[in-house]
N, C-alpha and C positions, 0 to 999 in steps of 0.2 A: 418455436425454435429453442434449442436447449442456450443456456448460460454462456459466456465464457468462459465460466471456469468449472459447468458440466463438460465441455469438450474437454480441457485441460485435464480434471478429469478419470473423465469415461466411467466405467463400473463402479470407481472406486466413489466416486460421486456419494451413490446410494449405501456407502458405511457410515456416513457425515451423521452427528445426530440431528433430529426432526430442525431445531430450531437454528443450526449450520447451513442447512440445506436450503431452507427460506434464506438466510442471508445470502450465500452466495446461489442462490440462484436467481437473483437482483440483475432484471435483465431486459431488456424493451420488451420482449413477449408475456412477460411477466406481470406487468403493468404495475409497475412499483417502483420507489427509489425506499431506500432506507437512511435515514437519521440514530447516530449512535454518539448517546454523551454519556458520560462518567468521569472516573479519577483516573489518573497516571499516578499509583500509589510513588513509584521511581522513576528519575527519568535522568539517566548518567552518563558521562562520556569517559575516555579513558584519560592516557598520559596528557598532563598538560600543552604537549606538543600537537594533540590532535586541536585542540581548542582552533588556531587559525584557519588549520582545514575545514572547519565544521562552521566558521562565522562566513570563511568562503562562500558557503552552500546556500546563506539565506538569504544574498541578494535574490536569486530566483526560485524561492521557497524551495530548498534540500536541505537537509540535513538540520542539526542541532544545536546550537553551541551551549543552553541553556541547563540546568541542571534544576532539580526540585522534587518535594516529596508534597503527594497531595495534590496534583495539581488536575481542575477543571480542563474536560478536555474532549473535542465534538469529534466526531468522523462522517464527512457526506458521500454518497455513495447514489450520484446519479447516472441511471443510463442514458446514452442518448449517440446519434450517430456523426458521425465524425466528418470534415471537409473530404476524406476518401471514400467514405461511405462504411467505413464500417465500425461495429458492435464496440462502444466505447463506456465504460465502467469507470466513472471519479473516485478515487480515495483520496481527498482531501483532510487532510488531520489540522486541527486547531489546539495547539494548546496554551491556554490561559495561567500566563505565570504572573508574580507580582509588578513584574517592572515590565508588563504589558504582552500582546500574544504572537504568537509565532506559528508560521504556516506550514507542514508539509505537503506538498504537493504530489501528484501522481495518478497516471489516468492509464487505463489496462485494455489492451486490446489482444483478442485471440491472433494467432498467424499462421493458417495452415501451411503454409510453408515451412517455417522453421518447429510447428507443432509442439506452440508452446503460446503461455499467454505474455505479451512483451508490456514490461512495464517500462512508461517513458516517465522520465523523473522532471518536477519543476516543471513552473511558469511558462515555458520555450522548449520542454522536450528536449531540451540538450545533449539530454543522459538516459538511455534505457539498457535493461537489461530484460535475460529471459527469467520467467520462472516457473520452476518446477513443483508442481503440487500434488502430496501424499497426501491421504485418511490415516488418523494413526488410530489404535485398538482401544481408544474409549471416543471414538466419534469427532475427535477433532482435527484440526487439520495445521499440517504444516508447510512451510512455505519457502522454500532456497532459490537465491538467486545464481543466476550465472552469467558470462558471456556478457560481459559490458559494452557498451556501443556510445561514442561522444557521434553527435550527430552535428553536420555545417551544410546549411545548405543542403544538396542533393546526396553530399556523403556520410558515409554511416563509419566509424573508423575505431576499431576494435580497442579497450581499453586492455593492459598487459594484468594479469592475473595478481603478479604481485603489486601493483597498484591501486587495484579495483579493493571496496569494502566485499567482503560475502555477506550477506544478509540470512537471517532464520526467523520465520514467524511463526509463532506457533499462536492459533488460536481455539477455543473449543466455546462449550458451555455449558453452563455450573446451574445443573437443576433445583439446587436448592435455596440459590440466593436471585436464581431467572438471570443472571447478568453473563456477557461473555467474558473468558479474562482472551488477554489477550500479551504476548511476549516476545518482544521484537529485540534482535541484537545482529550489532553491525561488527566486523570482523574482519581487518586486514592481515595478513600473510606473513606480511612480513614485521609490522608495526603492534599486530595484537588488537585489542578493543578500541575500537572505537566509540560506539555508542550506544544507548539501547534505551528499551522504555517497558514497563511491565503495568501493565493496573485493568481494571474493570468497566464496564460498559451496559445501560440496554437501550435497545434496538427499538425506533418506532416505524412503520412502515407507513409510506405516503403514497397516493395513487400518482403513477410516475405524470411528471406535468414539461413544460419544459423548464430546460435546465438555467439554473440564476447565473448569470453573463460572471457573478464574481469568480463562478465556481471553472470555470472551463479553462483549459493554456490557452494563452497569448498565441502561439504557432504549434501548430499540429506535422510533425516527422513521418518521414514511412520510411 
């Protein structure tokens, strides 16, 4: 069975370069999880007024408030199936700063309904959005969010546009150095930058096993 984010997707899939393709094709049929550590050459936020929003977000591992150059930094990346039963993807980010580390949180499920892959954010899935993912014309792949959803209980309840961050990721990989870069930037509407992070990474692949109890949310949304 193809990936979640072969559905997401579709043709464009087979533009990804060879070693794109192995990562996001990270998927129970697949029989793999992937592990990816490197440097977060930058890791920034914007106006100082974001800073509270952003210390908000790491009670239940979102967001950033931390800033630094250089810094040690993991990404896990296991499949495994979900209290609904379905096709669940961890992107769990650790990043290792001096004054100790900090988690980003986030587990990715396809939705043929809304035909799109739905990222729920944090510990408790509080917060998902959808995302939309392109092949760009040297093989790598980017990544926009949309359509934010604060999730209670049974309700799913639409965040207003000019409140929500947009997110951009663009990731690829760099044949000459084997490592992927990787460039992430958060974006409100109304407020401007929020946050973002840019640096380098490689990839090791594990025969998928089950998933470490540390890595999974506390409460799973639909």
């Amino acid at each position: 069975m193809p990936s979640i984010f072969q559905h997401a997707l579709g043709r464009d899939f087979g533009r990804l370069h060879p070693e794109m393709r192995r990562r996001f094709g990270v998927g129970i049929d697949s029989g793999e999880s992937c592990v990816g550590s490197g440097v977060m050459v930058r890791i920034w936020h914007g106006a100082p007024f974001t800073r509270p929003f952003l210390i908000l977000g790491t009670r239940r591992n979102i967001l950033l408030p931390n800033t630094g150059q250089n810094v040690p930094f993991v990404i896990e990346n296991y499949p495994y199936l979900d209290s609904f039963g379905r096709e669940t993807v961890t992107f769990v980010r650790t990043f290792h700063f001096p004054c100790g580390s900090r988690r980003f949180d986030a587990t990715m499920v396809y939705s043929p309904a809304r035909g799109c892959v739905v990222d729920y954010l944090g510990t408790h899935q509080h917060l998902s959005a959808d995302l939309l993912f392109e092949a760009d014309d040297q093989g790598g792949l980017v990544i926009h969010s949309c359509g934010y959803r604060l999730h209670h209980g049974p309700m799913a309840i639409r965040v207003p546009d000019l409140v929500a961050g947009d997110t951009t990721v663009r990731e690829s990989f760099d044949e000459q150095t084997g490592r992927f870069r990787v460039d992430v930037r958060v974006v409100n509407r109304r407020f401007g930058s929020l946050f973002g992070y840019q640096g380098t990474f490689a990839a090791r692949y594990l025969p998928r096993a089950e998933i470490p109890a540390s890595i999974k949310p506390r409460r799973e949304c639909v």
